[in-house]
BAVO-446142 format. One record per residue (C-alpha): residue number from 1; z, y, x. Coordinates in pm, whole numbers, plus 32768, in hexadecimal, padded with zeros to 4 digits. Last residue first. Layout:
// BAVO-446142
site k NUM w Z v Y u X $
...
//
This chain:
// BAVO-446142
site k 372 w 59D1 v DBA8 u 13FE $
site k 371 w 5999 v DBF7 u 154B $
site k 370 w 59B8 v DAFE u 164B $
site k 369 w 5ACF v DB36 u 1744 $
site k 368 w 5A5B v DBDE u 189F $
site k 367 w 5A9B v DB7B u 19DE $
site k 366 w 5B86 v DC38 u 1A9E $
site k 365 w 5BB3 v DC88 u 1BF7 $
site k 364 w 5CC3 v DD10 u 1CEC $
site k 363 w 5CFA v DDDF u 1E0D $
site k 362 w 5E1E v DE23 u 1EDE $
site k 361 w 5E0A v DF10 u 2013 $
site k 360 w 5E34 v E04D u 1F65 $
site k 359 w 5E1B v DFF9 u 1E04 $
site k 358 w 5CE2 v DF7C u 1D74 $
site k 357 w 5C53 v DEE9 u 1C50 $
site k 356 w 5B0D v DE38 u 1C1C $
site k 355 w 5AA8 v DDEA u 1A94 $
site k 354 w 59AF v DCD7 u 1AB1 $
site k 353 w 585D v DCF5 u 19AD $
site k 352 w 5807 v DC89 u 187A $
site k 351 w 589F v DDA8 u 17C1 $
site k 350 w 5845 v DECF u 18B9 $
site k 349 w 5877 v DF41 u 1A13 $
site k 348 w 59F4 v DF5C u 1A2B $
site k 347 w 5A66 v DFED u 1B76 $
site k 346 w 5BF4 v E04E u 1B41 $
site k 345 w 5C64 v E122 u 1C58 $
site k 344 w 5E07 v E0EE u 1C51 $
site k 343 w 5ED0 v E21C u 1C6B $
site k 342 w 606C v E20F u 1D1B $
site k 341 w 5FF7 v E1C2 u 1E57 $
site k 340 w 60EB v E0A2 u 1EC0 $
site k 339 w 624C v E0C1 u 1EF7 $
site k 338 w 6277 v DFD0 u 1DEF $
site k 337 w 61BC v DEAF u 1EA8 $
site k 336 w 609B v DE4A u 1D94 $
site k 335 w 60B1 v DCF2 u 1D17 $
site k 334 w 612B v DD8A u 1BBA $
site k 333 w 5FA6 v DE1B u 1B8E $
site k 332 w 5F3D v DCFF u 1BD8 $
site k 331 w 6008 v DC29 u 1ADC $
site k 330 w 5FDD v DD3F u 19E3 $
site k 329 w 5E69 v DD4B u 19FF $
site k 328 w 5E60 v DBC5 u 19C6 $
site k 327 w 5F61 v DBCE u 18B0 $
site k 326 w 5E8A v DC9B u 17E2 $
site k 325 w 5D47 v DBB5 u 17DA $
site k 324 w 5C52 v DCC4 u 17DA $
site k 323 w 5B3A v DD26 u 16F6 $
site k 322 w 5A39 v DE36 u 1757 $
site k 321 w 59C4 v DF90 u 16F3 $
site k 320 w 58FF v E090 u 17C2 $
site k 319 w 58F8 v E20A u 183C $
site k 318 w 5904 v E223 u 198B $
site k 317 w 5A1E v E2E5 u 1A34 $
site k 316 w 5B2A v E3A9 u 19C3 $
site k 315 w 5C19 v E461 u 1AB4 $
site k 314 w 5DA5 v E43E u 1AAB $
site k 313 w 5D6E v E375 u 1973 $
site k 312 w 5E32 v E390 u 17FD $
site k 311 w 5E6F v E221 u 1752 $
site k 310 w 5E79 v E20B u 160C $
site k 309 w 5ED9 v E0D0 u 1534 $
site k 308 w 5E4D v E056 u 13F7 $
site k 307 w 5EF9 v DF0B u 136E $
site k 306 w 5E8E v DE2A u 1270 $
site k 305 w 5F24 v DD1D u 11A8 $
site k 304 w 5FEF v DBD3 u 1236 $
site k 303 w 5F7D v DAB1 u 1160 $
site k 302 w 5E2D v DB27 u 1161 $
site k 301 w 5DF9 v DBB8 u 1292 $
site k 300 w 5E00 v DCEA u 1334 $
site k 299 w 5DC7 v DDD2 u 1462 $
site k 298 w 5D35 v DF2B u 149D $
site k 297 w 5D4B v DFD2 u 15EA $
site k 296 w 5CC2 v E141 u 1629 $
site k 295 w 5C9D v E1BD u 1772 $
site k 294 w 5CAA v E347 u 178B $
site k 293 w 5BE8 v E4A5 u 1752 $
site k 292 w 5AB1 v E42E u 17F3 $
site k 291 w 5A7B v E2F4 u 1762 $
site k 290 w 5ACA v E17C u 17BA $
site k 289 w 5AE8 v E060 u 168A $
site k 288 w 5BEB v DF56 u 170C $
site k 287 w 5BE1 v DE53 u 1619 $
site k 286 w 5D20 v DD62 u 163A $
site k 285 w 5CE3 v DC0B u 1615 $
site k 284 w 5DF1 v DADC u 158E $
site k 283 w 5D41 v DA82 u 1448 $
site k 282 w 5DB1 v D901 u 1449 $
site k 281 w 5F05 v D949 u 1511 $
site k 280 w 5F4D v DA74 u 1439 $
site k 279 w 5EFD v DBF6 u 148B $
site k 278 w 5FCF v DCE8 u 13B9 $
site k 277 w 60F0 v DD5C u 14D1 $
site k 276 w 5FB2 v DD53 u 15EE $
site k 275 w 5F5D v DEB3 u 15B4 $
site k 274 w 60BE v DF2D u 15DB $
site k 273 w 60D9 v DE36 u 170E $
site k 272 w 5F54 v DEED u 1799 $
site k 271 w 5FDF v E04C u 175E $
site k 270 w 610E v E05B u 1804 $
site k 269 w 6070 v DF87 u 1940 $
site k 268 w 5F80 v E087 u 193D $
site k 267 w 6049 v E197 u 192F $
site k 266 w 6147 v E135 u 1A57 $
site k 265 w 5FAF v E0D4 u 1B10 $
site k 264 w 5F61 v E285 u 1AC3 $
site k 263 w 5E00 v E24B u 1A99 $
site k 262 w 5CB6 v E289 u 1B6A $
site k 261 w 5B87 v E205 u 1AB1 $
site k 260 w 5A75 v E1B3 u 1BBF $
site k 259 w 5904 v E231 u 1BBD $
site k 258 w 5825 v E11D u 1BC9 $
site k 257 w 56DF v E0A9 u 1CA0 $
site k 256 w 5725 v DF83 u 1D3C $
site k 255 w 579C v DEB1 u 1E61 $
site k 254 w 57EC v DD51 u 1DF8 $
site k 253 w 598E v DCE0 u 1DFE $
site k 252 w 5914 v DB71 u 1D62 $
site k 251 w 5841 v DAF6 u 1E83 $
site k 250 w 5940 v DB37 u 1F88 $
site k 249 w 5A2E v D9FB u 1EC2 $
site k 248 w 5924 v D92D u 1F56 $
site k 247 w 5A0C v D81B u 1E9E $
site k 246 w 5B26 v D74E u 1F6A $
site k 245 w 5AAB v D5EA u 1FC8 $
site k 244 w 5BA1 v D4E3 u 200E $
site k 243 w 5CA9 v D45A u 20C4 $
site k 242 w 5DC5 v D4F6 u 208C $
site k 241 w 5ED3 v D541 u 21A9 $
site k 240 w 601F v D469 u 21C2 $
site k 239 w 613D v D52C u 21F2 $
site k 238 w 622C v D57C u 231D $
site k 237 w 635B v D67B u 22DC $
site k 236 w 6408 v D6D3 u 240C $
site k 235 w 6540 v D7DE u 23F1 $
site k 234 w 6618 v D85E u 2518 $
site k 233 w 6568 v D98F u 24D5 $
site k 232 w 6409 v D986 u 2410 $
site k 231 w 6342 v D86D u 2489 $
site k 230 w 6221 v D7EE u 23C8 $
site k 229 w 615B v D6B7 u 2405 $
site k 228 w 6040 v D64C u 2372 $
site k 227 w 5FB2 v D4E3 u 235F $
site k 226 w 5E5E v D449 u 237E $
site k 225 w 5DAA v D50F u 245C $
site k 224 w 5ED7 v D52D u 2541 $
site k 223 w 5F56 v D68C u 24DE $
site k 222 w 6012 v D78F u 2518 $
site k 221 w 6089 v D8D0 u 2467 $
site k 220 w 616D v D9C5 u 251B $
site k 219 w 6253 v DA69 u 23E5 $
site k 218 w 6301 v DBD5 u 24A3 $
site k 217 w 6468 v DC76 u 247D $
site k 216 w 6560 v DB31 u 2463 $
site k 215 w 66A2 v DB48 u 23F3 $
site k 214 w 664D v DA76 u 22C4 $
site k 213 w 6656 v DAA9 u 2130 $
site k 212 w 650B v DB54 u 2123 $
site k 211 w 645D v DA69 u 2202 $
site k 210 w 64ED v D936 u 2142 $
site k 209 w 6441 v D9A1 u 1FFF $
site k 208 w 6307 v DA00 u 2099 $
site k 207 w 62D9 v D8A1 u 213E $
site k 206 w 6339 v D7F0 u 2006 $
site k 205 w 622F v D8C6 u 1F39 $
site k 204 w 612C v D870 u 2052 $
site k 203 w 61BF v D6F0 u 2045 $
site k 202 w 6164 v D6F8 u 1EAF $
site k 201 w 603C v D7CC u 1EB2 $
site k 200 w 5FB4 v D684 u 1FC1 $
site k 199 w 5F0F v D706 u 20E8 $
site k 198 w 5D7E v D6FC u 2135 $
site k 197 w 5D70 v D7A8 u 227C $
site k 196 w 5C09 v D85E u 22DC $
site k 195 w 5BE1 v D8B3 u 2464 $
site k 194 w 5B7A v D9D8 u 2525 $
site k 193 w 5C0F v D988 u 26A3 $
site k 192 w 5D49 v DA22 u 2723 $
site k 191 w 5DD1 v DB46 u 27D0 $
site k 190 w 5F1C v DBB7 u 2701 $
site k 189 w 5F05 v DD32 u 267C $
site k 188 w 5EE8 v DD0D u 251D $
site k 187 w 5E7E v DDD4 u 23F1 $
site k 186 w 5E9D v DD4E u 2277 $
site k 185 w 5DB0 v DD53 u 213B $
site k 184 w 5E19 v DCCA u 1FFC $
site k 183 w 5D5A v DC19 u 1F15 $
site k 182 w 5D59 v DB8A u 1DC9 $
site k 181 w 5C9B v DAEA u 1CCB $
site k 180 w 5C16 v DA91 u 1B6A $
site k 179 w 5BA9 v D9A7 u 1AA5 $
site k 178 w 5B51 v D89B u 1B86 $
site k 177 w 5CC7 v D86C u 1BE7 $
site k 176 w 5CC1 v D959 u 1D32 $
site k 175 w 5D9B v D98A u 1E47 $
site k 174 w 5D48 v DA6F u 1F81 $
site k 173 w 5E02 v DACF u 20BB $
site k 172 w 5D42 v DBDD u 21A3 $
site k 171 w 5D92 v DBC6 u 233A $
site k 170 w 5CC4 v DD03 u 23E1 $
site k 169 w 5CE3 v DD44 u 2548 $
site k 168 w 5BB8 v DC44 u 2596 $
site k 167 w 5B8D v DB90 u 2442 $
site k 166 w 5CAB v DAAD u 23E2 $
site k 165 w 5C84 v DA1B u 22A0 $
site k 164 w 5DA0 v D954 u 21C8 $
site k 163 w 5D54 v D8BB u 20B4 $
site k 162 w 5E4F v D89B u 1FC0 $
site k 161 w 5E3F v D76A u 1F3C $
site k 160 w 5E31 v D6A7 u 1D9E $
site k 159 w 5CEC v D70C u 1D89 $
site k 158 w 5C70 v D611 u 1E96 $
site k 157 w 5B3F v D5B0 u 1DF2 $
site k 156 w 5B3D v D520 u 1CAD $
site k 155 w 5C8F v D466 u 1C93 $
site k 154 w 5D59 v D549 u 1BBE $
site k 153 w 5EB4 v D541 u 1B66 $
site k 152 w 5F4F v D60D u 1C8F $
site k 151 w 5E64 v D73D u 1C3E $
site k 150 w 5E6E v D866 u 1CFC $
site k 149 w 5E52 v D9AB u 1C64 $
site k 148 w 5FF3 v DA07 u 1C8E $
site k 147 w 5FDC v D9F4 u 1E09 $
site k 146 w 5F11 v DB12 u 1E39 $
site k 145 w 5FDE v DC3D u 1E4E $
site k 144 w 6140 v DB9B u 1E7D $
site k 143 w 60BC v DB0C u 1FBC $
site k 142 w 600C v DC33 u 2055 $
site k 141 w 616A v DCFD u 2038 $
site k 140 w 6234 v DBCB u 209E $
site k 139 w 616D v DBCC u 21D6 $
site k 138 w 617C v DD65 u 21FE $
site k 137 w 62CA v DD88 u 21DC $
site k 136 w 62FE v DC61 u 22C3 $
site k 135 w 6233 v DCDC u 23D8 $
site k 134 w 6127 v DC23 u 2414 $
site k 133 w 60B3 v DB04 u 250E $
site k 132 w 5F60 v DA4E u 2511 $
site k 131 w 5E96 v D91D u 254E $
site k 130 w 5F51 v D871 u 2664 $
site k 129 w 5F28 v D714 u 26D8 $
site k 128 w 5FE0 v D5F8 u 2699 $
site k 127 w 5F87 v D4C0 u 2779 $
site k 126 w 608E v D3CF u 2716 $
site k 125 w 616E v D3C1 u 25D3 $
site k 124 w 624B v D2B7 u 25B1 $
site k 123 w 62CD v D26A u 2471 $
site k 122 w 63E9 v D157 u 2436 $
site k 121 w 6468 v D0B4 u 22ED $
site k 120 w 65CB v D089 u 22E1 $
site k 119 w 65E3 v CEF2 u 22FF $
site k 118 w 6684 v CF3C u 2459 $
site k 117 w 6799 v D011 u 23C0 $
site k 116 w 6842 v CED6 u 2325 $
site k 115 w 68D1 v CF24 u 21CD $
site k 114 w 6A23 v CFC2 u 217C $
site k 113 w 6B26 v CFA1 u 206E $
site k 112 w 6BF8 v D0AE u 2010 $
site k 111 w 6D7C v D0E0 u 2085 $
site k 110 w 6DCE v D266 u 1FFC $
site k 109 w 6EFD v D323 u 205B $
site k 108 w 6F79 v D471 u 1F97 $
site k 107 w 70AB v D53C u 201B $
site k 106 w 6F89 v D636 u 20C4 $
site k 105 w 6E73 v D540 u 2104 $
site k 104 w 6E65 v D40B u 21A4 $
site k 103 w 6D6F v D308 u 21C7 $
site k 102 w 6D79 v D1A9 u 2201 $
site k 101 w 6C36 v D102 u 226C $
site k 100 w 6BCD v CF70 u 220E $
site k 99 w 6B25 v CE50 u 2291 $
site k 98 w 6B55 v CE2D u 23FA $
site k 97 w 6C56 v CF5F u 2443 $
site k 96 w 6C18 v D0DD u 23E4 $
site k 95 w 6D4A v D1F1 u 23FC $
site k 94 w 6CC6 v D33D u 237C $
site k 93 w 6DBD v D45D u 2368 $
site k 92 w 6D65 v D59B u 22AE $
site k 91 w 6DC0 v D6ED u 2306 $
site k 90 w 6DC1 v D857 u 2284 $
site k 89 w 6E5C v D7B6 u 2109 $
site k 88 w 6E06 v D848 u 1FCC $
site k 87 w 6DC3 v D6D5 u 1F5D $
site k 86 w 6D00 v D649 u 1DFB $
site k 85 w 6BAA v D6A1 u 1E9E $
site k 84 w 6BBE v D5E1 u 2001 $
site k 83 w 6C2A v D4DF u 1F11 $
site k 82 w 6B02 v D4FB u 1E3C $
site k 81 w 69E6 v D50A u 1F41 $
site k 80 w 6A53 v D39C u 1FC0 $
site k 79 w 6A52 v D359 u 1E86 $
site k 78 w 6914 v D3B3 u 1E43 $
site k 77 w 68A3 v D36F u 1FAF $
site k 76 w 68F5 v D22F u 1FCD $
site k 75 w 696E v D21B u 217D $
site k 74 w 68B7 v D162 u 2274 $
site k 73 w 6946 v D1B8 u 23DA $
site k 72 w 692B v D1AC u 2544 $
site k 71 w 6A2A v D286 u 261A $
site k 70 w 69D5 v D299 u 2753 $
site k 69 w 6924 v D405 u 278F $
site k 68 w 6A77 v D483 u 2723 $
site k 67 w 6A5E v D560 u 260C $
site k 66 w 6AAA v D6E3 u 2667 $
site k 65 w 6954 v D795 u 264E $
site k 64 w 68BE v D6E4 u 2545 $
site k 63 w 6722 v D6BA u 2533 $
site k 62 w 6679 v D689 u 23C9 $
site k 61 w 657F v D5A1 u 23A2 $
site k 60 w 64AC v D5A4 u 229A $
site k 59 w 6387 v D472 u 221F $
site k 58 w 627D v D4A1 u 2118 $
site k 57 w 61C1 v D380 u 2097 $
site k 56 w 6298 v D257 u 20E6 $
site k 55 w 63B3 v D2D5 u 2012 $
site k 54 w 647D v D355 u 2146 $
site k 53 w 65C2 v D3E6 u 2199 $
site k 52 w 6650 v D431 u 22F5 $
site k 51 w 6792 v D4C1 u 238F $
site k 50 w 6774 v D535 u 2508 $
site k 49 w 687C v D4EA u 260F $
site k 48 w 67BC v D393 u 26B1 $
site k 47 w 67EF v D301 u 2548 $
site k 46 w 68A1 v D351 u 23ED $
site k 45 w 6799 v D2B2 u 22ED $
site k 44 w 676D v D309 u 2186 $
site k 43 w 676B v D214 u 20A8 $
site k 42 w 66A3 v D1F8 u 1F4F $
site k 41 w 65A7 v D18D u 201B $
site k 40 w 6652 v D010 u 204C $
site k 39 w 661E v CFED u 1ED8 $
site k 38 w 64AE v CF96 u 1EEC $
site k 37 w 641A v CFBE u 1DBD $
site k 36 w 64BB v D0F6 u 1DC4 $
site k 35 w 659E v D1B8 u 1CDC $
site k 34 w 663C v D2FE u 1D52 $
site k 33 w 6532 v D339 u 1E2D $
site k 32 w 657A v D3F3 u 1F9B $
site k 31 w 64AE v D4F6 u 2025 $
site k 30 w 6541 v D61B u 1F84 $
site k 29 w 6670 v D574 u 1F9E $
site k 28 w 663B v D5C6 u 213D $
site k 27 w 66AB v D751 u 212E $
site k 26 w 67C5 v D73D u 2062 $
site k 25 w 683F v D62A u 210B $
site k 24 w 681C v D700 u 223E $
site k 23 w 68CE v D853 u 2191 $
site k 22 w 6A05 v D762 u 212F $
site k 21 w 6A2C v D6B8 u 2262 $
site k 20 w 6A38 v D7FF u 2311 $
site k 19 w 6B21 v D892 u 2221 $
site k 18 w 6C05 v D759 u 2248 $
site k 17 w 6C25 v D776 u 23DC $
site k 16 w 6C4E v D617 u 246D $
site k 15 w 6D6A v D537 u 24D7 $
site k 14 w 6D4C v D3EE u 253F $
site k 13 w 6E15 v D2E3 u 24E7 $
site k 12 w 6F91 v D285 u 251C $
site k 11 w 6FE7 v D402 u 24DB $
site k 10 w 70BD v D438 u 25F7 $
site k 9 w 7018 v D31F u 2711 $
site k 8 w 6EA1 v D3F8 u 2689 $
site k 7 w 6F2E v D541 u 269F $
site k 6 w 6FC3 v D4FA u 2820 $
site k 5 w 6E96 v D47F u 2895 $
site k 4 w 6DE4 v D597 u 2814 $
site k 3 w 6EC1 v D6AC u 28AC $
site k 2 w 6E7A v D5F1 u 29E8 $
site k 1 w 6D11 v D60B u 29D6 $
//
């Protein structure tokens, strides 16, 4: 406390650590727009020793170890961000009266304009309970696999989540735009109830993000019906959940009678971006024909040509044909952790119906493109 004191009558202001600054501000732009209809978000706020950012939709609070607990602050974040940028400096002084904070940096000192703390928005979160906690390798893991199917832009259902299921020991993420999806199957050893958790791609991204970046080893996931909260660290992030209705995505991974392709998935990927090089936006299908000495994919299109593309297989399976948007089985197949089983089982049926792949725990569908 003393060593405090004596910083703060040195430096005429307080005196924080720079890297910690840094890696918080870091943390809470994710939250914070850089245009708003209401300007006041474009602040983040500096109170109680953690720094906060909202939009209204997803909210992160970082905690800092060495800010005083009484030191209430709006800062702008952009430029805010920018001066913490433009100095090498280990410290940064903040000195804040009524209507304005001067801030000092190296040989650099900044006197910006501040706004009153109490128009900040607040959120209070009451009644959180726990739906799971994972490891952070395995939390990013499950995000990156499914995240990618959701879609933001629709409004049928709740495409635009990732659902989150917890089943007994079992938690299994999912995402799906209609045309295809992913899922990713997790275990857990917290004792809670089986729920379903409808949670924005965009705040599960932000969540994974943060967890990689932070000092924490585990992602506990709470929620209060309407909101989710993650905690990774001395990181928060709150979001709002959707409200909606998330597809009986079940119903599309059916039990059935078909004998797997196993492929290399480095070959695949080789394979299906070769393929892809003569598809066009209007003719955009691969055709994936399955035999027993290999996969081969044709694409073309008018304005593009033809390609013809073989693929060999670790151990054929059923012999069919079907069209595949490209960029779908690259996007799952890119979800996949890298330390993952290096062959992918690829269950295609025939041309009208889904293609199911599996890796280890991820597993994706495909609906077929319309032959020509």
């Amino acid at each position: 406390m003393t060593t405090t004191k004596e910083r703060k009558k040195k430096t005429g202001g307080i005196a924080l650590p720079a890297s910690e600054l840094k890696a918080a501000l870091s943390a809470v732009a994710w939250a914070v727009p850089s245009r708003s209809a209401k300007p006041i978000l474009t602040n983040v706020l500096l109170s109680g020793g953690v720094l906060s950012g909202s939009d209204l939709e997803v909210r992160i609070d970082v905690s800092l170890e060495t800010t005083p607990s009484d030191l209430t602050l709006l800062l702008p974040k952009d430029r805010f961000a920018a001066i913490l940028g433009s100095s090498s400096s280990d410290e940064i002084t903040i000195a804040p009266d009524a209507s304005s904070c001067v801030i000092k940096a190296g040989r650099g000192e900044w006197t910006l304009p501040t706004e009153d703390p109490a128009e900040f928005p607040s959120w209070n979160v009451t009644n959180a309970k726990p739906i799971t906690r994972l490891p952070v390798d395995q939390f990013c893991r499950a995000v990156k696999g499914v995240v990618f199917s959701a879609d933001d832009e629709s409004s049928r259902y709740a495409l635009g989540a990732v659902m989150v299921e917890v089943h007994g020991e079992n938690v299994t993420f999912v995402a799906t735009d209609g045309r295809r999806l992913s899922c990713v199957t997790c275990e857990h050893d917290l004792a809670v109830d089986d729920s379903s958790t409808l949670v924005p791609a965009r705040v599960m991204s932000i969540i994974a993000k943060l967890a990689v970046a932070s000092e924490g080893d585990s992602v506990q996931l709470e929620t209060t019906g309407k909101e989710i909260v993650a905690t990774v660290g001395n990181v928060t992030v709150t979001g709002l959940l959707v409200d909606g209705r998330f597809p009986r995505w079940r119903d599309v991974l059916p039990e059935r009678d078909a004998k797997p392709t196993t492929v290399n998935r480095a070959d695949l990927v080789s394979a299906t971006r070769a393929a892809a090089i003569c598809t066009s936006d209007d003719s955009k299908g691969v055709n994936f024909a399955f035999a027993t000495d290999g996969i081969w994919l044709n694409g073309k299109s008018a304005e593009k040509g033809e390609s013809s593309v073989t693929c060999e297989v670790v151990e054929a399976g059923d012999k069919t044909s079907v069209k595949l948007d490209p960029l779908f089985v690259l996007q799952w197949l890119a979800g996949i952790d890298a330390e993952a089983d290096p062959v992918v089982e690829v269950e295609a049926g025939d041309a009208q119906s889904a293609v199911i792949m599996r890796c280890g725990d991820n597993t994706g569908v495909i609906m077929p493109l319309a032959a020509e």
